[in-house]
N, CA, C and O atoms as a GROMACS GRO file, in nm:
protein
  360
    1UNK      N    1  12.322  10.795  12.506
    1UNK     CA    2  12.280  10.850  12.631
    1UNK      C    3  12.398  10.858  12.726
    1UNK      O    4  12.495  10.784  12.714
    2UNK      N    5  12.385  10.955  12.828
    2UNK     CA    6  12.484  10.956  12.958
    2UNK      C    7  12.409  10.982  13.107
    2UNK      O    8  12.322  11.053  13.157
    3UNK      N    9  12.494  10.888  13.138
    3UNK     CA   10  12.396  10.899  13.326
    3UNK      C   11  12.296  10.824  13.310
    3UNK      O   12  12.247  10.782  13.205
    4UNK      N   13  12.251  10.799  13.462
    4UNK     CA   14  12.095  10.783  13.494
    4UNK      C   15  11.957  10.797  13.420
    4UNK      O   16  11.866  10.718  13.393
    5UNK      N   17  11.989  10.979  13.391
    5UNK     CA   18  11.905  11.045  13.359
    5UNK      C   19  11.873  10.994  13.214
    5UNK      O   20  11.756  10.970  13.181
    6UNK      N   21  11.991  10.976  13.119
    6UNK     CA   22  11.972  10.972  12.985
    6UNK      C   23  11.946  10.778  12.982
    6UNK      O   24  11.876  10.754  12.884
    7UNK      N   25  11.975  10.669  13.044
    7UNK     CA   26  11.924  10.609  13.015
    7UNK      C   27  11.774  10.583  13.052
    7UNK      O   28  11.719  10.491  12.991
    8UNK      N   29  11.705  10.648  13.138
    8UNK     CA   30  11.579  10.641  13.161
    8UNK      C   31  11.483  10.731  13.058
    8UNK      O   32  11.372  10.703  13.014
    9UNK      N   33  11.540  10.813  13.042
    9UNK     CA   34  11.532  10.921  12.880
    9UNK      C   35  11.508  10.783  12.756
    9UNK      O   36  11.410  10.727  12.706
   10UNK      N   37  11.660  10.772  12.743
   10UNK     CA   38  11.618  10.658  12.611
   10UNK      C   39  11.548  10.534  12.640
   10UNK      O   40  11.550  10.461  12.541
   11UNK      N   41  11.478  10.476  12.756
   11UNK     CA   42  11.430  10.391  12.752
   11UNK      C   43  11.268  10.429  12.772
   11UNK      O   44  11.185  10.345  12.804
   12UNK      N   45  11.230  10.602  12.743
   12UNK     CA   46  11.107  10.601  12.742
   12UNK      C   47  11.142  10.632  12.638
   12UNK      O   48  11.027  10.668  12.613
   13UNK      N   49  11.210  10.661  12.521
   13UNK     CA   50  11.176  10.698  12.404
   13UNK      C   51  11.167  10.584  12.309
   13UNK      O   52  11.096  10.570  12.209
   14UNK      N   53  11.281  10.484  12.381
   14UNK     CA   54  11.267  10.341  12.300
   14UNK      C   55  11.111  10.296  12.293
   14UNK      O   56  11.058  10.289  12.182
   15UNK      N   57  11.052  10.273  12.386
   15UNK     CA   58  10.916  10.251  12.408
   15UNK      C   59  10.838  10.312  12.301
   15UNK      O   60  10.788  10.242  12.213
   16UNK      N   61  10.825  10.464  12.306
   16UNK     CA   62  10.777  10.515  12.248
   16UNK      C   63  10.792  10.460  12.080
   16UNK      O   64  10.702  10.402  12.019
   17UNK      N   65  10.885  10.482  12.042
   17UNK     CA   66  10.945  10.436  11.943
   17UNK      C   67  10.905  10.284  11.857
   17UNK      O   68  10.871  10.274  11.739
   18UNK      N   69  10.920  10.181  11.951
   18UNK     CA   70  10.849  10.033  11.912
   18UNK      C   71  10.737  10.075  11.894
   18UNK      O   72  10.713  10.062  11.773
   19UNK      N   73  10.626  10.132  11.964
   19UNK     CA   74  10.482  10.160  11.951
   19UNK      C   75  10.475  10.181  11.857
   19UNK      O   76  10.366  10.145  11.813
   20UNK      N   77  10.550  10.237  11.770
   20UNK     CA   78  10.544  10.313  11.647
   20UNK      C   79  10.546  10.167  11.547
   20UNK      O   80  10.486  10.140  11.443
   21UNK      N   81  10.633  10.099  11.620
   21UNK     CA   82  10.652   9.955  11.501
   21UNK      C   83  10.777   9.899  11.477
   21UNK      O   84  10.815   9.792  11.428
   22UNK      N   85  10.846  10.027  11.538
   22UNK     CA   86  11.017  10.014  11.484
   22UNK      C   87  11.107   9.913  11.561
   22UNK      O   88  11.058   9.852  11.656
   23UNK      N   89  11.204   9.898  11.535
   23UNK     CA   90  11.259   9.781  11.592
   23UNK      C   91  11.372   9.894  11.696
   23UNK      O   92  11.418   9.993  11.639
   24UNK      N   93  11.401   9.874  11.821
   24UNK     CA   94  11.535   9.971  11.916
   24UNK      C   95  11.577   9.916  11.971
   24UNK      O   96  11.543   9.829  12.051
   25UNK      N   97  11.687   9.969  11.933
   25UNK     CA   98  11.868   9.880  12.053
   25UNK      C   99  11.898   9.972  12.120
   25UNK      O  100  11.914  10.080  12.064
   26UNK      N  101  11.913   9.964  12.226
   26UNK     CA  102  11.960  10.080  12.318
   26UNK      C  103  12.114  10.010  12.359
   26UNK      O  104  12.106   9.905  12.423
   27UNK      N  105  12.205  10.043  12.339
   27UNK     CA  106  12.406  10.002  12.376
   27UNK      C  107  12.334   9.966  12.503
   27UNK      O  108  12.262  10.045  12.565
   28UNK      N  109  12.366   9.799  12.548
   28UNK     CA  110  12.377   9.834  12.743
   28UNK      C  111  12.484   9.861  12.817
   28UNK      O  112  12.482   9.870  12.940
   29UNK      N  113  12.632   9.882  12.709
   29UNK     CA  114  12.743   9.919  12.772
   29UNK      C  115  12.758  10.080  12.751
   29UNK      O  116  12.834  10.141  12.826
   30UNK      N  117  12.701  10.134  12.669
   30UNK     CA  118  12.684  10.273  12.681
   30UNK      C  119  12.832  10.319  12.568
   30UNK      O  120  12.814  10.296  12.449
   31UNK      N  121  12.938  10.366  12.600
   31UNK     CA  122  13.018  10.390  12.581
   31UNK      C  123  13.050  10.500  12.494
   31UNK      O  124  12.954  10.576  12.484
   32UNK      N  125  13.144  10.534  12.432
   32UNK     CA  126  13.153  10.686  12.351
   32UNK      C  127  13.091  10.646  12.223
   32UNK      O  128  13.083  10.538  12.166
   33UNK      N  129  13.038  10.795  12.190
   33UNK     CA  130  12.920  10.787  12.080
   33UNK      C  131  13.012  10.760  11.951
   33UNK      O  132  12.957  10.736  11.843
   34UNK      N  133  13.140  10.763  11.960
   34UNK     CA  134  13.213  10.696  11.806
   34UNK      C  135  13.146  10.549  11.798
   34UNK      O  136  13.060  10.488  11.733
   35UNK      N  137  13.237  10.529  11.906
   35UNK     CA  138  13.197  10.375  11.934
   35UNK      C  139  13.071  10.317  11.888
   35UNK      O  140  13.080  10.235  11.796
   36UNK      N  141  12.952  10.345  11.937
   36UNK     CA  142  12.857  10.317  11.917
   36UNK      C  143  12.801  10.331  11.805
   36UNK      O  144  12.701  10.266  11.773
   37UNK      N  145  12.868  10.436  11.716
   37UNK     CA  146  12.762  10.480  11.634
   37UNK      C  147  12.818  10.358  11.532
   37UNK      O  148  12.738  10.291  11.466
   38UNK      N  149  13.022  10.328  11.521
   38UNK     CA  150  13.054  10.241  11.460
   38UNK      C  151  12.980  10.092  11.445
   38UNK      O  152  12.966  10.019  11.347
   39UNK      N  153  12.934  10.076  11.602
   39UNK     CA  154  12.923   9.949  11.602
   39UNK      C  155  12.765   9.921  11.523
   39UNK      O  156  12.716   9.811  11.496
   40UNK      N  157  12.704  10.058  11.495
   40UNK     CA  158  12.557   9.999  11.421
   40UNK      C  159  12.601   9.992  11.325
   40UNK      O  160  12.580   9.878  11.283
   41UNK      N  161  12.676  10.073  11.229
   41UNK     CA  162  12.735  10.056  11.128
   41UNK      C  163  12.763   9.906  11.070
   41UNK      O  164  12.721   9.842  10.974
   42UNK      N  165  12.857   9.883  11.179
   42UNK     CA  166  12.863   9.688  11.150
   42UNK      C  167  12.722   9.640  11.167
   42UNK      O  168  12.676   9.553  11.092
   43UNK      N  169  12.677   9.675  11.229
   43UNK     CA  170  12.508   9.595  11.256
   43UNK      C  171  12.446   9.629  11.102
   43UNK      O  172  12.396   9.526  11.057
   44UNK      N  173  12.437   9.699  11.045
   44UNK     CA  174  12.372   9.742  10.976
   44UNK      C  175  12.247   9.834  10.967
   44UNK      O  176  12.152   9.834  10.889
   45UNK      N  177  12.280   9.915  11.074
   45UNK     CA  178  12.180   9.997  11.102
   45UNK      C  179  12.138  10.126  11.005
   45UNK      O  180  12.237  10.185  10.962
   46UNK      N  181  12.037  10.169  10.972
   46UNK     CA  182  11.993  10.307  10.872
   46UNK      C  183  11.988  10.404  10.954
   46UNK      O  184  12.058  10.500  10.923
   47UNK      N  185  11.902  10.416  11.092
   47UNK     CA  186  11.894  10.507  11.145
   47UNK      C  187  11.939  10.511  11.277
   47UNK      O  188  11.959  10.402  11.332
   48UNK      N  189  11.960  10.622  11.344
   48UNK     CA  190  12.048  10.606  11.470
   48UNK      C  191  11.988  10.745  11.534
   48UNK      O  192  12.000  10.859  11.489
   49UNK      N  193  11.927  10.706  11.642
   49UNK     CA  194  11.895  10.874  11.744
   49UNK      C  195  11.987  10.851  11.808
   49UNK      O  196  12.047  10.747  11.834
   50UNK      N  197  12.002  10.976  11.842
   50UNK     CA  198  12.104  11.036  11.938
   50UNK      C  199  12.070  11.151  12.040
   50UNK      O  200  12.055  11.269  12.009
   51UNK      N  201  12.061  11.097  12.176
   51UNK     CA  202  11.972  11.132  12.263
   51UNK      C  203  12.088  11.177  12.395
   51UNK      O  204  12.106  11.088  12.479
   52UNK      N  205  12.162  11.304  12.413
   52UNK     CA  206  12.258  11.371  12.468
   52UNK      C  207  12.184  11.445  12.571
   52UNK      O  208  12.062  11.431  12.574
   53UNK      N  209  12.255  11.536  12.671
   53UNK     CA  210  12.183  11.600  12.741
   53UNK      C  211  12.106  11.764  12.750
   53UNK      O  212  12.014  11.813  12.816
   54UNK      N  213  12.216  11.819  12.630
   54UNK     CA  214  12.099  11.911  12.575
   54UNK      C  215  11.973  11.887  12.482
   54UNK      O  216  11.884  11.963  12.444
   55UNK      N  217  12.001  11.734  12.455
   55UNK     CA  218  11.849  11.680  12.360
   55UNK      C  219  11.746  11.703  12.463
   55UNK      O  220  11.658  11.788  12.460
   56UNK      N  221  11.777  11.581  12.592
   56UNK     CA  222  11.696  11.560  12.698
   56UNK      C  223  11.691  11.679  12.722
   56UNK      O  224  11.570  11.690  12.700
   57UNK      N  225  11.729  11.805  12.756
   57UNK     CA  226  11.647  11.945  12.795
   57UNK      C  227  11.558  12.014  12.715
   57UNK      O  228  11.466  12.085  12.756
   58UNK      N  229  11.601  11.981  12.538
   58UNK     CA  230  11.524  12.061  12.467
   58UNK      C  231  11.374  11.986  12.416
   58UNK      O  232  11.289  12.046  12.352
   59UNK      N  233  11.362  11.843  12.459
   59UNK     CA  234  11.282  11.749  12.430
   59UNK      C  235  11.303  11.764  12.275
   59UNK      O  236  11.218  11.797  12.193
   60UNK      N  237  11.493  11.718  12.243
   60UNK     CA  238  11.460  11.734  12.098
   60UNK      C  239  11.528  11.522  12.136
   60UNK      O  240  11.539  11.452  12.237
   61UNK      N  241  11.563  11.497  11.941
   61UNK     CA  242  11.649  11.397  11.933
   61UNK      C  243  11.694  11.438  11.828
   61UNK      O  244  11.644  11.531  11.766
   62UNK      N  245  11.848  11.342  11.775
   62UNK     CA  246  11.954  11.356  11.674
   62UNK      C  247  11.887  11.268  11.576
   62UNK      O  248  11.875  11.158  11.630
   63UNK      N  249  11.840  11.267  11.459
   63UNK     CA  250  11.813  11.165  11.364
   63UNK      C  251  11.919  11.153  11.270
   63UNK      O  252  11.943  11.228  11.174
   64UNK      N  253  12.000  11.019  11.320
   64UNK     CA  254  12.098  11.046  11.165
   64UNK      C  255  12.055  10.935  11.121
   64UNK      O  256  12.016  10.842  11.191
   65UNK      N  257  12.061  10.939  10.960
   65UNK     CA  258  12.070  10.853  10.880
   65UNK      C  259  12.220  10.777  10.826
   65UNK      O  260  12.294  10.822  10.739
   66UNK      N  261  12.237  10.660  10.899
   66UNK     CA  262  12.372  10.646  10.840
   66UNK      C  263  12.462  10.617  10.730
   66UNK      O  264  12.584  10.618  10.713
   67UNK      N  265  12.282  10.574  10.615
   67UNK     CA  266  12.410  10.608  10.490
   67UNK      C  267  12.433  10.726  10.412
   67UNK      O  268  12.464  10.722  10.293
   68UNK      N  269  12.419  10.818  10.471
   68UNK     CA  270  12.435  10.933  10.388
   68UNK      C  271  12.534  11.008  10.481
   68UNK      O  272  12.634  11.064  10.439
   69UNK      N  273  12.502  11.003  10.597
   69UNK     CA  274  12.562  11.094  10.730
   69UNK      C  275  12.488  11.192  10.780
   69UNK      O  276  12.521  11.252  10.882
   70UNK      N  277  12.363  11.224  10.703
   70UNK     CA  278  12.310  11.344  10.681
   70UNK      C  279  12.224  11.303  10.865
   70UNK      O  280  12.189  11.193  10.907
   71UNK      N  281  12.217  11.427  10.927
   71UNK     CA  282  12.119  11.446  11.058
   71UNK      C  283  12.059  11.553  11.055
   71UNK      O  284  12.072  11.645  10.974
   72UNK      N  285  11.985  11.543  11.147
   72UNK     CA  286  11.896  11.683  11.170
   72UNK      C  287  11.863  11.642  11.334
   72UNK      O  288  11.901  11.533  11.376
   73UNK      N  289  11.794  11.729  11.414
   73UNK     CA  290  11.766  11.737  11.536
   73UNK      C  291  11.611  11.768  11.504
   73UNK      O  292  11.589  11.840  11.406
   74UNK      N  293  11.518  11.726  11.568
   74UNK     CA  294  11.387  11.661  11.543
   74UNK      C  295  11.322  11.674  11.722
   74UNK      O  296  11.357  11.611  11.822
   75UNK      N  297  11.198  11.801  11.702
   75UNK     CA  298  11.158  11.747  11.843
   75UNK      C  299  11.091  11.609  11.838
   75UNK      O  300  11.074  11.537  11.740
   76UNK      N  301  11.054  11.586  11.985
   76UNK     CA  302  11.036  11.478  12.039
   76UNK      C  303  10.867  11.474  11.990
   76UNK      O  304  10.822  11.367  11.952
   77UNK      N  305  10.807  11.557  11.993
   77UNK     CA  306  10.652  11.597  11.956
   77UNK      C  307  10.643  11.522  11.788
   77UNK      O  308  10.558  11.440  11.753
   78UNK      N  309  10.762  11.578  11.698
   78UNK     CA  310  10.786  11.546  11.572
   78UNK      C  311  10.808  11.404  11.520
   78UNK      O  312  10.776  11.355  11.411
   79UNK      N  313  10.866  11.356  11.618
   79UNK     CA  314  10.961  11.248  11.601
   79UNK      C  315  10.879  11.120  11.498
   79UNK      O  316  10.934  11.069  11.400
   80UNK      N  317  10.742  11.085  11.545
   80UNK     CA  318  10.683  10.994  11.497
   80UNK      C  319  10.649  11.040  11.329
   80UNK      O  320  10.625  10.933  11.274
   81UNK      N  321  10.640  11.132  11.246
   81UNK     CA  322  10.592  11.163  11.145
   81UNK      C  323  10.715  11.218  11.052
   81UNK      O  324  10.723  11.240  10.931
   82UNK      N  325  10.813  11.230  11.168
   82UNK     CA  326  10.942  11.242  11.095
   82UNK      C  327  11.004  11.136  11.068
   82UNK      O  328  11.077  11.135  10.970
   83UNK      N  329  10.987  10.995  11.166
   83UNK     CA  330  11.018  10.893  11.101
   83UNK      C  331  10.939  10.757  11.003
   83UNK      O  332  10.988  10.655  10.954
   84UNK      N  333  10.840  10.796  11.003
   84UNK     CA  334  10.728  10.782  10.898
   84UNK      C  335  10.778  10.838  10.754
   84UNK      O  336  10.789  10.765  10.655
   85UNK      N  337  10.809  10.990  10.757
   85UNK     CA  338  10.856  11.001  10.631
   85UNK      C  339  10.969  10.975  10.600
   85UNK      O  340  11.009  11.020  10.493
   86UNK      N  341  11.090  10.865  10.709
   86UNK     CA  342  11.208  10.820  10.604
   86UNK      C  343  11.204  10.683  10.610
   86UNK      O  344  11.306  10.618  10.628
   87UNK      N  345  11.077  10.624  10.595
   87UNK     CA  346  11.043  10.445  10.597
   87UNK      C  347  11.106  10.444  10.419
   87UNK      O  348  11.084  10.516  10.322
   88UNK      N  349  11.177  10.344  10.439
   88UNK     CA  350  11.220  10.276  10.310
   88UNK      C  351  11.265  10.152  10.326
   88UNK      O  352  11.293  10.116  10.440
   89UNK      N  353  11.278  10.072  10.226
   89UNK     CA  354  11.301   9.921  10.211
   89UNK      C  355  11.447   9.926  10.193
   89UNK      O  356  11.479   9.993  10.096
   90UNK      N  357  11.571   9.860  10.275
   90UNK     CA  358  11.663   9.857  10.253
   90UNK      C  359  11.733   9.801  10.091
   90UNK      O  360  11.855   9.801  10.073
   0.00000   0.00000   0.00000
Protein backbone atom coordinates (compact mmCIF):
# COMPACT_ATOMS: atom_id res chain seq x y z
CA UNK A 1 0.00 0.00 0.00
CA UNK A 2 0.89 3.88 -0.31
CA UNK A 3 -0.54 6.85 1.63
CA UNK A 4 -3.37 7.20 3.88
CA UNK A 5 -5.62 6.10 1.43
CA UNK A 6 -3.98 2.67 0.71
CA UNK A 7 -3.43 1.83 4.25
CA UNK A 8 -7.05 2.25 5.17
CA UNK A 9 -7.70 0.27 1.76
CA UNK A 10 -5.56 -2.64 3.09
CA UNK A 11 -6.84 -2.61 6.41
CA UNK A 12 -10.44 -3.10 5.13
CA UNK A 13 -9.36 -5.73 2.97
CA UNK A 14 -7.24 -7.38 5.71
CA UNK A 15 -10.49 -7.65 7.64
CA UNK A 16 -12.21 -8.83 4.97
CA UNK A 17 -9.76 -11.35 4.32
CA UNK A 18 -9.41 -12.99 8.13
CA UNK A 19 -13.29 -13.37 7.87
CA UNK A 20 -12.50 -15.57 5.32
CA UNK A 21 -10.14 -17.54 7.89
CA UNK A 22 -6.87 -16.47 6.52
CA UNK A 23 -4.17 -15.39 8.51
CA UNK A 24 -2.85 -11.10 7.26
CA UNK A 25 0.23 -9.11 7.86
CA UNK A 26 -0.06 -5.86 6.71
CA UNK A 27 4.20 -4.23 6.68
CA UNK A 28 3.63 -1.39 9.51
CA UNK A 29 6.74 0.17 8.05
CA UNK A 30 5.35 0.11 4.62
CA UNK A 31 8.33 0.49 2.50
CA UNK A 32 9.22 -0.45 -1.27
CA UNK A 33 7.33 -3.35 -2.61
CA UNK A 34 10.92 -5.24 -3.31
CA UNK A 35 11.43 -4.97 0.10
CA UNK A 36 8.47 -6.28 1.30
CA UNK A 37 7.72 -8.72 -0.94
CA UNK A 38 11.51 -10.09 0.05
CA UNK A 39 10.83 -9.96 3.49
CA UNK A 40 7.66 -12.56 3.20
CA UNK A 41 9.78 -14.58 1.32
CA UNK A 42 12.01 -14.98 4.50
CA UNK A 43 8.74 -15.29 6.46
CA UNK A 44 7.64 -17.87 4.46
CA UNK A 45 4.83 -16.61 2.94
CA UNK A 46 2.68 -18.45 -0.27
CA UNK A 47 0.59 -15.70 -1.00
CA UNK A 48 1.04 -11.99 -1.15
CA UNK A 49 -1.75 -9.22 -2.37
CA UNK A 50 -0.69 -6.39 -3.65
CA UNK A 51 -2.90 -3.54 -3.16
CA UNK A 52 -1.38 -0.18 -5.28
CA UNK A 53 -3.32 2.71 -6.32
CA UNK A 54 -4.66 1.77 -9.55
CA UNK A 55 -5.86 -1.55 -7.62
CA UNK A 56 -7.65 0.78 -5.07
CA UNK A 57 -9.44 2.55 -8.17
CA UNK A 58 -10.23 -0.52 -10.07
CA UNK A 59 -11.49 -2.39 -6.82
CA UNK A 60 -9.08 -4.96 -8.16
CA UNK A 61 -5.98 -6.81 -6.02
CA UNK A 62 -2.46 -8.40 -7.15
CA UNK A 63 -2.56 -12.18 -6.13
CA UNK A 64 0.87 -13.47 -6.31
CA UNK A 65 1.79 -16.69 -5.42
CA UNK A 66 5.29 -16.72 -4.29
CA UNK A 67 6.50 -19.93 -5.19
CA UNK A 68 6.01 -19.92 -8.57
CA UNK A 69 5.99 -15.98 -9.17
CA UNK A 70 3.01 -16.50 -11.10
CA UNK A 71 0.13 -13.33 -10.39
CA UNK A 72 -2.88 -12.32 -11.72
CA UNK A 73 -5.04 -9.21 -10.71
CA UNK A 74 -8.35 -10.46 -9.19
CA UNK A 75 -11.39 -8.15 -8.50
CA UNK A 76 -12.16 -7.42 -5.12
CA UNK A 77 -15.91 -9.00 -5.68
CA UNK A 78 -13.69 -12.27 -6.77
CA UNK A 79 -11.25 -12.27 -4.31
CA UNK A 80 -12.88 -14.73 -1.74
CA UNK A 81 -13.47 -17.78 -4.27
CA UNK A 82 -10.33 -17.00 -5.90
CA UNK A 83 -8.61 -17.65 -2.84
CA UNK A 84 -10.55 -20.66 -1.88
CA UNK A 85 -9.43 -22.15 -5.06
CA UNK A 86 -5.56 -21.84 -4.22
CA UNK A 87 -5.99 -23.39 -0.45
CA UNK A 88 -3.23 -25.96 -0.23
CA UNK A 89 -1.23 -27.56 2.53
CA UNK A 90 2.24 -26.29 2.49
Amino acid sequence: YSGQNGLKQSLILAEMIRSYGWCVEIPAQGGSLKNQLKKADRLGVHIVLILGDQEIETATVVVKHMGSGNQETVSVVNLHDHLQSMRFIP
